[in-house]
Each structure stands twice: as C-alpha cells, then as structure tokens.
VEXDODO-174587 format. One record per residue (C-alpha): residue number from 1; x, y, z. Coordinates in steps of 0.001 Angstrom, whole numbers, plus 524288, in hexadecimal, padded with zeros to 5 digits. Last residue first. Example, Ala and Ser with C-alpha at 12.3 -4.5 7.8 and 13.67 -1.06 7.14 Angstrom:
2
<r><k>2</k><xx>83566</xx><yy>7FBDC</yy><zz>81BE4</zz></r>
<r><k>1</k><xx>8300C</xx><yy>7EE6C</yy><zz>81E78</zz></r>
//
This chain:
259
<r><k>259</k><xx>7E5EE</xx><yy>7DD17</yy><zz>839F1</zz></r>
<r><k>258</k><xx>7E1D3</xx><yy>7E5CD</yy><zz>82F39</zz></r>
<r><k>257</k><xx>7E176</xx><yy>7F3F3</yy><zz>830D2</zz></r>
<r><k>256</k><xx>7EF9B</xx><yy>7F89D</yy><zz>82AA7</zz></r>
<r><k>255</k><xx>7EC17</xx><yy>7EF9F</yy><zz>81ED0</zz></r>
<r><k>254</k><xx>7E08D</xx><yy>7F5FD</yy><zz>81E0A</zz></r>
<r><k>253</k><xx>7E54B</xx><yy>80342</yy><zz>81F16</zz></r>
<r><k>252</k><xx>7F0E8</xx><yy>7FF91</yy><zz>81618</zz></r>
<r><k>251</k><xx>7E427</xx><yy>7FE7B</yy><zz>80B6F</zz></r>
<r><k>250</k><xx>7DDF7</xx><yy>80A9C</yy><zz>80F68</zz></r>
<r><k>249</k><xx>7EB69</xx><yy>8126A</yy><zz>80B48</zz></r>
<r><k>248</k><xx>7ECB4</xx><yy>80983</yy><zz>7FF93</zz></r>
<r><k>247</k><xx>7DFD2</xx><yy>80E78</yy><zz>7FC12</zz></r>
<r><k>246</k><xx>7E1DF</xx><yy>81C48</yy><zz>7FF0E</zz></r>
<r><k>245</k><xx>7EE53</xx><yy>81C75</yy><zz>7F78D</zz></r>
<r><k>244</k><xx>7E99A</xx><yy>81814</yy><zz>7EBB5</zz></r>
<r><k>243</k><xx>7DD46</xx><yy>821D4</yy><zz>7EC31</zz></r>
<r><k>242</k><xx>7E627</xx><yy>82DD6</yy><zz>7ED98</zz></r>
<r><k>241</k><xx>7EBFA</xx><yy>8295B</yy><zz>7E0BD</zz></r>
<r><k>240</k><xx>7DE84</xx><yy>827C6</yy><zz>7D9D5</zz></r>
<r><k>239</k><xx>7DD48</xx><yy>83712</yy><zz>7DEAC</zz></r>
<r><k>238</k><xx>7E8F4</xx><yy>839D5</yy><zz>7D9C0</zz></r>
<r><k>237</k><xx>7E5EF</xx><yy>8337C</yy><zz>7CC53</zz></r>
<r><k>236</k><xx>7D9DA</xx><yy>839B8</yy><zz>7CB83</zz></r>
<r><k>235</k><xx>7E055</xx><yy>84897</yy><zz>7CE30</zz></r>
<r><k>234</k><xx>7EA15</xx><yy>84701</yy><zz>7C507</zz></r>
<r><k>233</k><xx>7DDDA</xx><yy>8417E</yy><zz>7B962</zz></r>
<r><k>232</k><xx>7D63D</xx><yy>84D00</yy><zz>7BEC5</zz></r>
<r><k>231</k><xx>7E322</xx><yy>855F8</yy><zz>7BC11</zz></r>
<r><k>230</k><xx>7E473</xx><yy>85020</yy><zz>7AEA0</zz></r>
<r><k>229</k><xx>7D8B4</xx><yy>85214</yy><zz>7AA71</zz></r>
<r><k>228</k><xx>7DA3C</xx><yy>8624E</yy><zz>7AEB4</zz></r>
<r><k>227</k><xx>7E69E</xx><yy>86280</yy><zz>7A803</zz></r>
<r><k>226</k><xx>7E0D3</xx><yy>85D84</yy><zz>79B20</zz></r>
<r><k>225</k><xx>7D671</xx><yy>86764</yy><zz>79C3D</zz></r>
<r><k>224</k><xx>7E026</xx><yy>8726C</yy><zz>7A044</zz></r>
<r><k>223</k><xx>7E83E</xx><yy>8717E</yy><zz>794D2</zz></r>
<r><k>222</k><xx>7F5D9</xx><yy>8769B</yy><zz>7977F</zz></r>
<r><k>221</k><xx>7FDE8</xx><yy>87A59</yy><zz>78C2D</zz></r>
<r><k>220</k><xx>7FF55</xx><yy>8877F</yy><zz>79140</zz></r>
<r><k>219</k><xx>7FDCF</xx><yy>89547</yy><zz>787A6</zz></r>
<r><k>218</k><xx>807F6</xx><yy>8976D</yy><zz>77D51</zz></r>
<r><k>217</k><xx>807EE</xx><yy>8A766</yy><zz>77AD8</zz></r>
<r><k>216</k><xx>80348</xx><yy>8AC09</yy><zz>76EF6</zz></r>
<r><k>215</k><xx>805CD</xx><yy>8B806</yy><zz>767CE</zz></r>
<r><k>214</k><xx>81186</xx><yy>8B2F1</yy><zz>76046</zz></r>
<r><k>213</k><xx>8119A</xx><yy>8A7B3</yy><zz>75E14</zz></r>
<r><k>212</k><xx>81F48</xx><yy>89EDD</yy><zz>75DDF</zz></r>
<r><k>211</k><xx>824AC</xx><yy>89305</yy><zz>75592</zz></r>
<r><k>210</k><xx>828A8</xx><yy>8855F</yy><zz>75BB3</zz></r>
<r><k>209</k><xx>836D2</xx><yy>88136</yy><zz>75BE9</zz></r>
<r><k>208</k><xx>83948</xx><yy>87572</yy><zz>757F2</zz></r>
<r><k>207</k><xx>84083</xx><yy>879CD</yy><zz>74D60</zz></r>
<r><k>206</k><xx>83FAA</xx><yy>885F5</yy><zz>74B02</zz></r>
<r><k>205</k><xx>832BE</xx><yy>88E2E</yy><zz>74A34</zz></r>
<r><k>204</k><xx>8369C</xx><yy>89576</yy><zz>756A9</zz></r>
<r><k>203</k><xx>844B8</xx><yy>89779</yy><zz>75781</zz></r>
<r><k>202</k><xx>8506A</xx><yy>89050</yy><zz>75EB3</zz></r>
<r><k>201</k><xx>855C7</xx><yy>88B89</yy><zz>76AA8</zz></r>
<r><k>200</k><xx>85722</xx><yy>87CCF</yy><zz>76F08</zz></r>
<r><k>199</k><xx>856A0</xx><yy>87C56</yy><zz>78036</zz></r>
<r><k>198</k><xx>860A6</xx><yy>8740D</yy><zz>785F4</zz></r>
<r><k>197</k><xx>85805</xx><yy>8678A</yy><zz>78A7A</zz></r>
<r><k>196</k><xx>84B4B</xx><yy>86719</yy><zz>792E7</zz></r>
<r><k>195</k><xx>85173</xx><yy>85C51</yy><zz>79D44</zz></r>
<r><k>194</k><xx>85DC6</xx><yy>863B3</yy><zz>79E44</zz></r>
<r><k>193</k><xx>85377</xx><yy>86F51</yy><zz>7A2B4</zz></r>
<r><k>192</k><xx>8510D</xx><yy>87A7C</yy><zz>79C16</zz></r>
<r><k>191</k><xx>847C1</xx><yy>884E0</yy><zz>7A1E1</zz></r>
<r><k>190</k><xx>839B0</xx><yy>8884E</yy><zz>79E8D</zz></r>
<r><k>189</k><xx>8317F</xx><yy>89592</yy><zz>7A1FD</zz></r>
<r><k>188</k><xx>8245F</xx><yy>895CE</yy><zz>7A218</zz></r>
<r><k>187</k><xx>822F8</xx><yy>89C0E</yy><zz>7B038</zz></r>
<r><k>186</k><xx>82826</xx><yy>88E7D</yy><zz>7B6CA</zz></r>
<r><k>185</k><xx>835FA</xx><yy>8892A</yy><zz>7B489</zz></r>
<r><k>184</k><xx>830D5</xx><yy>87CA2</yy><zz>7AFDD</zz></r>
<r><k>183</k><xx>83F5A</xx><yy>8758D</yy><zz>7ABD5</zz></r>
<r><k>182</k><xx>83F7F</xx><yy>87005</yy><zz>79D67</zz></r>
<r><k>181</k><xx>83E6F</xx><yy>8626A</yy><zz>79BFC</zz></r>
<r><k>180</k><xx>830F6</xx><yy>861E3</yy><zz>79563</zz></r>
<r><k>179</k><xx>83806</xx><yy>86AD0</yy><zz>78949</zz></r>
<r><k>178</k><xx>840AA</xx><yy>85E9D</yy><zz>786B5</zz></r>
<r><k>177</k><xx>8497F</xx><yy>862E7</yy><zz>77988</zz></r>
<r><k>176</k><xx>8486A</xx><yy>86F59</yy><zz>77DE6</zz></r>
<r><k>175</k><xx>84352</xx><yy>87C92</yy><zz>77597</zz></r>
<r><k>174</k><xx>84703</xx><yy>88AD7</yy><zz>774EA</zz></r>
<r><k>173</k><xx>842E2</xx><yy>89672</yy><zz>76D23</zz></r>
<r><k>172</k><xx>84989</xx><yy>8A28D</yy><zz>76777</zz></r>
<r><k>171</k><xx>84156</xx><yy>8ADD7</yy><zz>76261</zz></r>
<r><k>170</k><xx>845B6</xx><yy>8B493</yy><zz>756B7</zz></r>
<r><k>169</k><xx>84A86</xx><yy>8C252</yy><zz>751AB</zz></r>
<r><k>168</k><xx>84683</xx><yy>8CF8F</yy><zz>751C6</zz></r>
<r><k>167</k><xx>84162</xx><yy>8D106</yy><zz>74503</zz></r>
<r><k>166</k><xx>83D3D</xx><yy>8DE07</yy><zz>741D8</zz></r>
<r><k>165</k><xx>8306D</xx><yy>8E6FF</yy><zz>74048</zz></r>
<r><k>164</k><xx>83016</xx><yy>8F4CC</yy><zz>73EBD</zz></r>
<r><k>163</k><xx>8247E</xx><yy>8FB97</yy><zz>7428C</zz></r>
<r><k>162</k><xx>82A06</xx><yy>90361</yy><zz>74C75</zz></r>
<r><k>161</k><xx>830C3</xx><yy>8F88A</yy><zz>75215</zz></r>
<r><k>160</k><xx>82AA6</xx><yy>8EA3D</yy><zz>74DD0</zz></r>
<r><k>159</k><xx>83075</xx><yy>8DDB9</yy><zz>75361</zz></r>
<r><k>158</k><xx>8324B</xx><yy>8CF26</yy><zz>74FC2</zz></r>
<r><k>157</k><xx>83702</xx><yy>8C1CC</yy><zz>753E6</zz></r>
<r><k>156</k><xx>836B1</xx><yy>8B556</yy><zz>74C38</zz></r>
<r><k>155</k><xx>8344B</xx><yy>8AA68</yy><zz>754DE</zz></r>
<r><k>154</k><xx>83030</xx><yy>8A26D</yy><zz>749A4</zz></r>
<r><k>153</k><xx>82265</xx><yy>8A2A6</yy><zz>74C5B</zz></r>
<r><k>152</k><xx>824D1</xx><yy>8B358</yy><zz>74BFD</zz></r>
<r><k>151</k><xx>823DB</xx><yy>8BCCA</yy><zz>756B5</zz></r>
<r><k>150</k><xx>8201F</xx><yy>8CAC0</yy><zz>75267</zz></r>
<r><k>149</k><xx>821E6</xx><yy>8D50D</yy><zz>75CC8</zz></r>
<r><k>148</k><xx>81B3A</xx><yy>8E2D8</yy><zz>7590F</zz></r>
<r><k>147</k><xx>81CE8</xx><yy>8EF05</yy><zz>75E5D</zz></r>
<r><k>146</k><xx>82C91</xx><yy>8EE77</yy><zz>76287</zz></r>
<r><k>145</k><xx>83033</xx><yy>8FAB5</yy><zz>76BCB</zz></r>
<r><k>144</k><xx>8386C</xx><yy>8F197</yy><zz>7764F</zz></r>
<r><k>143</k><xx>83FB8</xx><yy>8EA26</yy><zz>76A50</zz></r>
<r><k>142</k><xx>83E8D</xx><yy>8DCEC</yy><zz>76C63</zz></r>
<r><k>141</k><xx>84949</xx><yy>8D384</yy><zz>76F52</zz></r>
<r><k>140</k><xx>84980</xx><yy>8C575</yy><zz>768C8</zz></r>
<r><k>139</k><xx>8433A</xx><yy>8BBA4</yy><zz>76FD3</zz></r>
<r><k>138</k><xx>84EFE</xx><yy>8AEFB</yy><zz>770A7</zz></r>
<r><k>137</k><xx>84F3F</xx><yy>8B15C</yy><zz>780F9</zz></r>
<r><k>136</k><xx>8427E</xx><yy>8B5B6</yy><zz>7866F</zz></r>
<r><k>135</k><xx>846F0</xx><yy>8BE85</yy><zz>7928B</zz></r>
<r><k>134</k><xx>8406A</xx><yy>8BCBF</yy><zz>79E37</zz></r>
<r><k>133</k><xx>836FB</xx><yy>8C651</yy><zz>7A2E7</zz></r>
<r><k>132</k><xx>82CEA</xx><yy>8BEF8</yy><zz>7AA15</zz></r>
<r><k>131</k><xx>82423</xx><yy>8C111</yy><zz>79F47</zz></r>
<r><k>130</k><xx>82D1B</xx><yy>8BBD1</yy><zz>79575</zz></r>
<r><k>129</k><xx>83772</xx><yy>8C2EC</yy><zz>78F4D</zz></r>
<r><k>128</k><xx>839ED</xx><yy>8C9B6</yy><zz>782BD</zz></r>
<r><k>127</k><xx>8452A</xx><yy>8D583</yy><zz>78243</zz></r>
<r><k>126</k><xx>84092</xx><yy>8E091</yy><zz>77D7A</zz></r>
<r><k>125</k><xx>8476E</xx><yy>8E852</yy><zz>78843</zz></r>
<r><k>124</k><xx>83B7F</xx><yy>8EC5B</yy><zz>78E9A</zz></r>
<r><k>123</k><xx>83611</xx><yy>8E028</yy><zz>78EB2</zz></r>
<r><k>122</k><xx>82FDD</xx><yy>8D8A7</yy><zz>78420</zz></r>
<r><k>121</k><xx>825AC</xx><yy>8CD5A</yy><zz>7895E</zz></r>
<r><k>120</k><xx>82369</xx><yy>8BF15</yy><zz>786C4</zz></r>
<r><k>119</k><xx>819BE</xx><yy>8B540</yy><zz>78820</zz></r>
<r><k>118</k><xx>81F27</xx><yy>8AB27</yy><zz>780A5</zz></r>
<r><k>117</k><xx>81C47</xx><yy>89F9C</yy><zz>78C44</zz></r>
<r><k>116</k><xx>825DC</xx><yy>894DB</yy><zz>7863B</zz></r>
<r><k>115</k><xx>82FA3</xx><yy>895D0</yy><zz>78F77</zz></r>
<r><k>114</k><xx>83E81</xx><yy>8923C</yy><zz>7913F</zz></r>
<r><k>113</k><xx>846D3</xx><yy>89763</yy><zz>79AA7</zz></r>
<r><k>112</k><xx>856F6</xx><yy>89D06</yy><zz>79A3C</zz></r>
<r><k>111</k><xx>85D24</xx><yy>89E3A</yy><zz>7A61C</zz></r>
<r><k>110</k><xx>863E7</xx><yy>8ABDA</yy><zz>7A887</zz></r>
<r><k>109</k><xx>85F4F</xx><yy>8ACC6</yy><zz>7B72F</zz></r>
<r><k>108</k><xx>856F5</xx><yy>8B7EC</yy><zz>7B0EB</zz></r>
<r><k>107</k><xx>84FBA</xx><yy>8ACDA</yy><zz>7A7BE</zz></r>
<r><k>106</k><xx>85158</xx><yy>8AFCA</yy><zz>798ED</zz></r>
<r><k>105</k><xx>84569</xx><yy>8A857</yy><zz>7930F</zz></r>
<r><k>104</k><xx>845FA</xx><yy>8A0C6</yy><zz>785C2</zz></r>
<r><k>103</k><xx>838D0</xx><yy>89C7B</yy><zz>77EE6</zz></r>
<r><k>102</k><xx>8362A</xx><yy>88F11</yy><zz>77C76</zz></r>
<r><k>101</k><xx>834F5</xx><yy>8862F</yy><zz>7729A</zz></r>
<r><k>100</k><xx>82C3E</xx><yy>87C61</yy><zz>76C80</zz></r>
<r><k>99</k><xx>81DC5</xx><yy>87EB8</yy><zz>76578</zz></r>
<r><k>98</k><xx>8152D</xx><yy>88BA7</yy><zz>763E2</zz></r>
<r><k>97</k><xx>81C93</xx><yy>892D0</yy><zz>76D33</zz></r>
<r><k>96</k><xx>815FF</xx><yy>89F90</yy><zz>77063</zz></r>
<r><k>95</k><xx>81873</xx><yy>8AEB3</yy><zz>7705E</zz></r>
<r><k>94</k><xx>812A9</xx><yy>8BAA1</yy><zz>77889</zz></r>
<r><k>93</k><xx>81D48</xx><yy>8C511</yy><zz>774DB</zz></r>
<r><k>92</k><xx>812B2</xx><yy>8CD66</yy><zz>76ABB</zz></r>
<r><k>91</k><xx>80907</xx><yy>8CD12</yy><zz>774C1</zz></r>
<r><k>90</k><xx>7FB14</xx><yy>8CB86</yy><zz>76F44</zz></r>
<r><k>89</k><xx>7F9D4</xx><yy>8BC4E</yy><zz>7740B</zz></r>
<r><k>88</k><xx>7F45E</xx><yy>8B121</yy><zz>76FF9</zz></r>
<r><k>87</k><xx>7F3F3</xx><yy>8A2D1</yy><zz>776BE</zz></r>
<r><k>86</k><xx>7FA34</xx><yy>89761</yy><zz>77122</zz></r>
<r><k>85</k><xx>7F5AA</xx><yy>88A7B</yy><zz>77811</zz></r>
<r><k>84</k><xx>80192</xx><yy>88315</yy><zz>77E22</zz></r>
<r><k>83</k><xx>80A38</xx><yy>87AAF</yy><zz>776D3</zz></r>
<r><k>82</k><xx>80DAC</xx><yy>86D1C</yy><zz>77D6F</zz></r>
<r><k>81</k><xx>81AFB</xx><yy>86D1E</yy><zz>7872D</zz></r>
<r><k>80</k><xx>814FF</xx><yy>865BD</yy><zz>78FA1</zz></r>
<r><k>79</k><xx>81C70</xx><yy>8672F</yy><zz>79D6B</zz></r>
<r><k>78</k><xx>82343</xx><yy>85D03</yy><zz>7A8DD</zz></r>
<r><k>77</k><xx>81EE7</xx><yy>85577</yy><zz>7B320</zz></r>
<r><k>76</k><xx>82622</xx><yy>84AB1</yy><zz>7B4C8</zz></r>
<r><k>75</k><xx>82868</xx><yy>83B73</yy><zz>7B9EA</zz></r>
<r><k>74</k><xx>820E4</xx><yy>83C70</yy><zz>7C4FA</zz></r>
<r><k>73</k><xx>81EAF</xx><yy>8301D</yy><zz>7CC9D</zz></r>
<r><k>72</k><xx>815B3</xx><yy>8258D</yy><zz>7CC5F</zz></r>
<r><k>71</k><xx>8134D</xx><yy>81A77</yy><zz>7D5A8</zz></r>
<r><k>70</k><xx>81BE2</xx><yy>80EB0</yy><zz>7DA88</zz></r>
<r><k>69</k><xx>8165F</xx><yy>8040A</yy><zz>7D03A</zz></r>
<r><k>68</k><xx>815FC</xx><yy>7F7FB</yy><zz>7D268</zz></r>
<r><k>67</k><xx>81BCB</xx><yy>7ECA8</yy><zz>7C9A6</zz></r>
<r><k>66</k><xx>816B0</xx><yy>7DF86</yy><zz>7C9E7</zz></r>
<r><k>65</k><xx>81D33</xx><yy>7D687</yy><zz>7BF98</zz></r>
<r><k>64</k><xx>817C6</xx><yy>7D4F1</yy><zz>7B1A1</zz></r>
<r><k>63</k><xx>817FC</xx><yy>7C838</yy><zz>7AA32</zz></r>
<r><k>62</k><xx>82142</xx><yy>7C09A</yy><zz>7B843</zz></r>
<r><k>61</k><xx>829F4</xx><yy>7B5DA</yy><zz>7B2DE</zz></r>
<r><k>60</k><xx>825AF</xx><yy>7A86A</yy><zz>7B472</zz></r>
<r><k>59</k><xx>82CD8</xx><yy>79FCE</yy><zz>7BCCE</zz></r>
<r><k>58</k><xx>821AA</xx><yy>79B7B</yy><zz>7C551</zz></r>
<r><k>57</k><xx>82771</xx><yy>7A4B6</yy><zz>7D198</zz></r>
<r><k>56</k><xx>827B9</xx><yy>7AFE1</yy><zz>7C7BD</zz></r>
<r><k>55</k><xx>832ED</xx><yy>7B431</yy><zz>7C108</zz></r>
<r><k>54</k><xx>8324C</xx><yy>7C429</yy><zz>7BD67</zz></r>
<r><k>53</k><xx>82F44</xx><yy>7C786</yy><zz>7B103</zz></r>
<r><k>52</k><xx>82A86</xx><yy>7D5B0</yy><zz>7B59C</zz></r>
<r><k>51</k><xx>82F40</xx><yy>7D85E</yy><zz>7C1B5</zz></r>
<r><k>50</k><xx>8273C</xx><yy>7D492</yy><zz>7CF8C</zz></r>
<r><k>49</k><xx>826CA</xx><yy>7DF28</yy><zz>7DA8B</zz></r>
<r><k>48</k><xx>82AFF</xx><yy>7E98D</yy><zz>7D2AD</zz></r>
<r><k>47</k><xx>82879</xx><yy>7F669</yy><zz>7DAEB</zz></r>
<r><k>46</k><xx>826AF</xx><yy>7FEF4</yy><zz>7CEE1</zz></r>
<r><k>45</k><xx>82D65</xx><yy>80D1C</yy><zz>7CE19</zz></r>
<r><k>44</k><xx>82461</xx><yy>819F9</yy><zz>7CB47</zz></r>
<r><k>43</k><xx>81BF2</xx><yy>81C3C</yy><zz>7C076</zz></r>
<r><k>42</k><xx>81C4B</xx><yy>8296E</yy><zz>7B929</zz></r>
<r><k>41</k><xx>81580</xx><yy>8373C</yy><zz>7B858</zz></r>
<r><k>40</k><xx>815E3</xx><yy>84152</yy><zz>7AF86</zz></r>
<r><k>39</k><xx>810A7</xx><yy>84F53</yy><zz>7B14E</zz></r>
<r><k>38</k><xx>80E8E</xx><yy>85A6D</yy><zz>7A6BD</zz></r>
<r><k>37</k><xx>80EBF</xx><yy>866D1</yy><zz>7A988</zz></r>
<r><k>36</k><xx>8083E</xx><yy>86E78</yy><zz>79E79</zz></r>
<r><k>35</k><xx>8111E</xx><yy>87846</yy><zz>79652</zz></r>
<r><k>34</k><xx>80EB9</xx><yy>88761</yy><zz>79A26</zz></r>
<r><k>33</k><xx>80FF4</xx><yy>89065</yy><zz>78DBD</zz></r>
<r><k>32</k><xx>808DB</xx><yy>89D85</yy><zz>79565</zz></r>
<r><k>31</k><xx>800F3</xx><yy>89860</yy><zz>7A061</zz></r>
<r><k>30</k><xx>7F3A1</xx><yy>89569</yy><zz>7A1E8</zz></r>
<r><k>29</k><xx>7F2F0</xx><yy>88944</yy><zz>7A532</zz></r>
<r><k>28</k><xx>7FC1A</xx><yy>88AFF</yy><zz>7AF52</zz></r>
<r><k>27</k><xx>7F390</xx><yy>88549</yy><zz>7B9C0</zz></r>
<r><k>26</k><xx>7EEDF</xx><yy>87A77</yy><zz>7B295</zz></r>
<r><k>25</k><xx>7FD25</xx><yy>87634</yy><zz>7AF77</zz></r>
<r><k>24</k><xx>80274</xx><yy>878B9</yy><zz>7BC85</zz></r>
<r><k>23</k><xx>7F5B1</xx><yy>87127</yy><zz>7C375</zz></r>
<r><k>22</k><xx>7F6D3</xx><yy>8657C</yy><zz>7B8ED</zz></r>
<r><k>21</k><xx>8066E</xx><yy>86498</yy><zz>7BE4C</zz></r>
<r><k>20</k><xx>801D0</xx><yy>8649B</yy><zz>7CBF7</zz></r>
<r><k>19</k><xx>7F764</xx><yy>857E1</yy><zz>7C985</zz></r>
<r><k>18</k><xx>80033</xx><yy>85100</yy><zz>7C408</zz></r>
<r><k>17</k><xx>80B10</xx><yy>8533A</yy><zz>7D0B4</zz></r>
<r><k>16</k><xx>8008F</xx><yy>84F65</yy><zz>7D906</zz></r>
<r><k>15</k><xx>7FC28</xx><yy>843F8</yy><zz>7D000</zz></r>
<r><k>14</k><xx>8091F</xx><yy>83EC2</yy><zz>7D13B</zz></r>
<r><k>13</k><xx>808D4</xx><yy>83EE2</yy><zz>7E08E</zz></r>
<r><k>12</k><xx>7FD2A</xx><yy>8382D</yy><zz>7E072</zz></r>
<r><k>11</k><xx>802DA</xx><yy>82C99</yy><zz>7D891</zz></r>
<r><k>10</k><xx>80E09</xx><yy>82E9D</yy><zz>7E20B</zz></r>
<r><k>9</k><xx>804DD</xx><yy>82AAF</yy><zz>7EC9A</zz></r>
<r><k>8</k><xx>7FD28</xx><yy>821F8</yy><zz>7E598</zz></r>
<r><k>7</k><xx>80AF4</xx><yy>8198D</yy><zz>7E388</zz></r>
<r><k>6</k><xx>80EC2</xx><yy>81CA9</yy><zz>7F27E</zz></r>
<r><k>5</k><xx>802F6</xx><yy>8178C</yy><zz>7F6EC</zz></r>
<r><k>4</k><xx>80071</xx><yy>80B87</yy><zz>7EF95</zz></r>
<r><k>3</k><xx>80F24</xx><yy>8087C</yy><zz>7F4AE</zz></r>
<r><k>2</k><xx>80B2F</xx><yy>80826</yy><zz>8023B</zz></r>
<r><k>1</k><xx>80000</xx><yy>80000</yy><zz>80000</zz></r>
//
C-alpha cells in the first residue's frame, strides 16, 4: 500500500505542475508573441519483480514478467513555438514575424536577448528599442524628424524627410537550431542556452528566415478552448489521483484493524 501512495502521490504532483503551466498560458493570453507552455511528463523506474524471459520453476521462460511502475515524473515543460494570430496596428514600428527568427535586444548588462514581440519605439536618438528601452540590434537608425517609416517583408528599411524618401538599410534577424531550448527570461525576451545553439543571423525572406509585417504585431498562440479542456482533463486526473490514495489509505486501515 505504501507504494500505491507514493505513485498517486507523484501522479498528483504532476498534475500540480500541469495544472500551473495551463494557469501561465491562460493568464498571458493576451500578451504580445507569447508561445504556450507546454508540459511533458514521463514514467518513473519499474520495481522488476520477475524479468521478461525469465526461467520458471517448469522450465519455461517467463512471456512477459511483472514490472511495476514507480509513478511519473516530469520530464519538461518547455514552449510552442506555433505562429500567433497577426493583429494590426497604425504604428509605423509595430512589426511581426510571420515564420522563424527573432529580433535582437541590447540588454544594459551587455547581453544580447532574443524576442519576437515587434513592438518597437524610436527614441530621441533614433535609435529603435523596445518598450522597456532596449536597443534593437540589426534596426537601422532613424532619423528623429522622419514622417513616414516603411518596413518591407524583406526587412528592407525606409524613411521619408521632408518628403524625401531613402533607404536606410535592413533589419537583421536571428534563429537557433533548437528554439525550445532557449532560456525563458520572462517579459518576451529569450536568451541562448548551449541547449538552444549559437544563434544563425541573417535577413527576413532568407533562408529560413520568415518575412516581416508591418502594422501588425504577433498576438499569443494560446487558445483558450484547448487550454480550458485541458485544465478539466488536469483537474480529473488529480482528482482520480486523490482517489488512489484514499483507497490504499482505507485499505492499511483494515489491515491496521484486524486482529
């Protein structure tokens, strides 16, 4: 009975953690290019208390074996990485990711962060940053008196002064080989990780690299129906969990009362 009770226990526990990660996504649902938690569980080690193909006391060897199981444990929890819905904008700095890549983000400890919220802003330099104020590295600099910013699929960058209008060059993206590695840093922003990979650089339109829109910003990739089914399916299993453990618990109190 013992073991029945650590097995629904960590089954219990794994619905705990479930349940959290359907919370996060529900409750950023909202949010500017979040990615969907996404948890994953897996079984724990057997108690083998006969091996497959073992001999037998007739000298036969055993079809199957009895192997049981020690509960579940988690094995991850880690981020989709599926397109969110496109939502317009009027500002001329609200961009999106249709596709791979990332956006680079100067942090102030000199760290370099990866996001793909486009929500950007022109300071009074004309430098681009993000609404925190980080710089966007690969975002050409504006000109403070610029009327009219034109952002092209291709990353193509481009400004008009007094009704002149120039190239002013082109946005440089990132992508990693393992995206789902990367390290959650919170507030949209991604770091690298070993795990991730060195991040690949280049433009939008290249090679796996998808294109931008301008006048859109990526909205989350949550969907709250699916989230909600899988919180009552979390909630179930807890519940069935709960149930193990007070039958094995009524079970050692008849053992305990019999004389």
């Amino acid at each position: 009975m013992n073991r029945t009770l650590w097995i629904a226990a960590s089954g219990m526990e794994a619905q705990e953690l479930r349940t959290d990660t359907i919370a996060n996504n529900i409750a950023n649902v909202s949010t500017t290019a979040f990615k969907r938690g996404v948890s994953e569980f897996q079984d724990m080690l057997y108690q083998r208390m006969a091996a497959p193909g073992a001999s037998t006391a007739a000298a036969s060897d055993l079809p199957t074996g009895i192997q049981i199981g020690t509960g579940v444990s988690t094995g991850s929890v880690t981020k989709y990485f599926g397109q969110g819905e496109l939502q317009s904008s009027s500002s001329d700095l609200d961009v999106a990711i249709v596709g791979m890549g990332f956006f680079q983000v100067q942090m102030p400890n000199g760290q370099t962060a990866y996001t793909r919220s486009g929500t950007f802003h022109r300071n009074s330099s004309g430098t681009v940053v993000t609404t925190e104020g980080y710089e966007v590295l690969g975002f050409p600099t504006l000109s403070t008196n610029a009327s009219e910013i034109t952002i092209a699929a291709d990353g193509t960058v481009s400004e008009t002064v007094n009704n002149q209008t120039s190239e002013k060059g082109r946005i440089q993206m990132a992508r990693f080989a393992n995206p789902e590695g990367l390290n959650f840093m919170g507030r949209n922003l991604y770091g690298e990780t070993e795990a991730s990979g060195a991040p690949q650089l280049g433009n939008p339109g290249a090679s796996d690299f998808g294109d931008l829109q301008q006048h859109y910003v990526e909205g989350s990739n949550v969907e709250v129906v699916k989230e909600m089914v899988d919180l009552i399916a979390a909630q179930r299993a807890y519940e069935l969990n709960s149930k193990c453990i007070k039958s094995a618990d009524e079970m050692l109190r008849l053992v305990a009362q019999m004389k």
